[in-house]
Structure formats: C-alpha cells, structure tokens
Residue frames as qw, qx, qy, qz and C-alpha x, y, z in Angstrom:
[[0.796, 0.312, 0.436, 0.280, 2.93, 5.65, 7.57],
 [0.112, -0.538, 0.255, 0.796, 5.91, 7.63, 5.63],
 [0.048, 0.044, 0.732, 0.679, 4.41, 6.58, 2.38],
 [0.338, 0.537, 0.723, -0.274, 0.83, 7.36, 2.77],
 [0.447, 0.745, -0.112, -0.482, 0.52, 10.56, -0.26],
 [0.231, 0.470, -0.697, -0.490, 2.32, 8.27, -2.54],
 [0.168, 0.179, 0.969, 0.008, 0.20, 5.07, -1.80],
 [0.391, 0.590, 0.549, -0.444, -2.75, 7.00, -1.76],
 [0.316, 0.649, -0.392, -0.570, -1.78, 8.77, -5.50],
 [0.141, 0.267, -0.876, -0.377, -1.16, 5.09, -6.58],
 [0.076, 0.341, 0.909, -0.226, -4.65, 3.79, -5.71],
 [0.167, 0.626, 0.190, -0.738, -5.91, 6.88, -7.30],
 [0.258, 0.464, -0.643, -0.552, -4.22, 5.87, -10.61],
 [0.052, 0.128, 0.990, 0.030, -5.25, 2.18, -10.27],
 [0.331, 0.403, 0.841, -0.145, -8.76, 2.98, -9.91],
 [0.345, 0.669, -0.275, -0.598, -8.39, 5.84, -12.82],
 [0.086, 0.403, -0.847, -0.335, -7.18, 2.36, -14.93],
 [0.208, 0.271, 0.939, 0.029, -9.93, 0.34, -14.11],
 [0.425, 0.750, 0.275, -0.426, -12.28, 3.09, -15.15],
 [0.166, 0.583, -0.631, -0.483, -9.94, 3.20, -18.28],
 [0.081, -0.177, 0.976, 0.095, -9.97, -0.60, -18.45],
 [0.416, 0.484, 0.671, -0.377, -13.97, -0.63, -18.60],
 [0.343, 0.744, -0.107, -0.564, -14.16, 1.50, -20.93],
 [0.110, 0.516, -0.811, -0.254, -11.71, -0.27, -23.22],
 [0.159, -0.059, 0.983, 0.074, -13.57, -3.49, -22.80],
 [0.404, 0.628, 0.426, -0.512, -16.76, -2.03, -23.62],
 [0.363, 0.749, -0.235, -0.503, -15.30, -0.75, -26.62],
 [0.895, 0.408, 0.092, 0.154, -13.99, -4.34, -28.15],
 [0.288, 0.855, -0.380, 0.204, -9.99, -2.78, -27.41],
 [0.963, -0.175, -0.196, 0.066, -8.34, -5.87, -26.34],
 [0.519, 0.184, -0.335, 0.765, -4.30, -4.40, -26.36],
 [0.255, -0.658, -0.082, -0.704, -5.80, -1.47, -25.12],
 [0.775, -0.558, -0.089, -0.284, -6.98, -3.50, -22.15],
 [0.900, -0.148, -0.131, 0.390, -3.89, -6.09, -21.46],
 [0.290, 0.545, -0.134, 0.775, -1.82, -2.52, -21.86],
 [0.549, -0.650, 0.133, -0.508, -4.08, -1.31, -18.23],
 [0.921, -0.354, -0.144, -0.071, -3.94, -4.40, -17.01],
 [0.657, 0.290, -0.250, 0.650, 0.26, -4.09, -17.03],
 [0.142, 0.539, -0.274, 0.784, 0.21, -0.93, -15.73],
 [0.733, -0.371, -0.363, -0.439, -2.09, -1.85, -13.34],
 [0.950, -0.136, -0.224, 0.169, 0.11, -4.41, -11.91],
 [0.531, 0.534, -0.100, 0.650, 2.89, -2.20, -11.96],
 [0.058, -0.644, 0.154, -0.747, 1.40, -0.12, -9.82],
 [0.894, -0.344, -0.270, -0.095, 0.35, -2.86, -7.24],
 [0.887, 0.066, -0.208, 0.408, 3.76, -3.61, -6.99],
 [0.124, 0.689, -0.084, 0.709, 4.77, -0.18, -6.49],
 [0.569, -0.570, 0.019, -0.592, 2.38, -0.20, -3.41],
 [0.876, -0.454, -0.133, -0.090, 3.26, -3.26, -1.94],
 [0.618, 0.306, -0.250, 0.680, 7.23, -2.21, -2.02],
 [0.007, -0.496, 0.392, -0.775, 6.45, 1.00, 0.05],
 [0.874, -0.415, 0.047, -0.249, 4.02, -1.31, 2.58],
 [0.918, 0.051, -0.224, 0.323, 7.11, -3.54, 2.87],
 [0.390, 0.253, -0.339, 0.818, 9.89, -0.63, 3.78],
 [0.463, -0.676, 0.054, -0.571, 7.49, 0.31, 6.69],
 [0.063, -0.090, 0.891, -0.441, 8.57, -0.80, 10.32],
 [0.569, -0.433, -0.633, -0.295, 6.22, -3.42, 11.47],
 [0.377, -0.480, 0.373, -0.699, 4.65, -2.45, 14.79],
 [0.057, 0.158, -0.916, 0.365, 4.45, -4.64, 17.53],
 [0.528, 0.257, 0.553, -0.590, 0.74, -5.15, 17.16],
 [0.592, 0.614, -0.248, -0.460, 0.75, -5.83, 13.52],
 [0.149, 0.456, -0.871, -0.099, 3.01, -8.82, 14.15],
 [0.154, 0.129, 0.966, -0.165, 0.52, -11.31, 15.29],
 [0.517, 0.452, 0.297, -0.664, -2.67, -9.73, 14.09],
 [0.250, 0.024, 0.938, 0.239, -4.57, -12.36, 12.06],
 [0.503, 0.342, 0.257, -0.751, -7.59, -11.15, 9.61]]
C-alpha cells in the first residue's frame, strides 16, 4: 500500500478527535462537537480517496466479508 504513513497519520487524528469529541460532549460544547464531527468526516474522506487510487489486486476483486 503506497499510502499506508498517510492513512495511518489520518486514523491517528480521527481517533485524537473522538477523544476531543468526548471530551467536548462531556463538557455541554455542542459547536465544539459538530466542529469534530466535520473534521472528522473530512478526514474519512481523505482516507477513503487514497484506498480508492490503490490498484485492486486480483484477490481483492471477489473477496466478500
């Protein structure tokens, strides 16, 4: 996988945001929260762009989980 140190840095941040995002909802900080929750997403998206510009392997094409 050429993108694995940037996926893995964006799954680092995501689950730095949901420990943000707890916090924030603990604390009664509603923008606060929908503000994570954006970036959040953001960063999803990020991730599933470089999963997409990988070649699929010929075993990955029919594999069903």
């Amino acid at each position: 996988m050429k993108h694995r140190e940037p996926v893995l840095k964006k799954l680092d941040s995501i689950e730095s945001n949901l420990s943000k995002l707890n916090f924030s909802l603990n604390q009664g900080n509603r923008d606060g929260a929908f503000e994570l929750i954006n970036a959040i997403r953001e960063q999803l998206d990020q991730i599933k762009g470089y999963i997409e510009n990988e070649p699929i392997v010929g075993n990955e094409m029919n594999s069903i989980n």
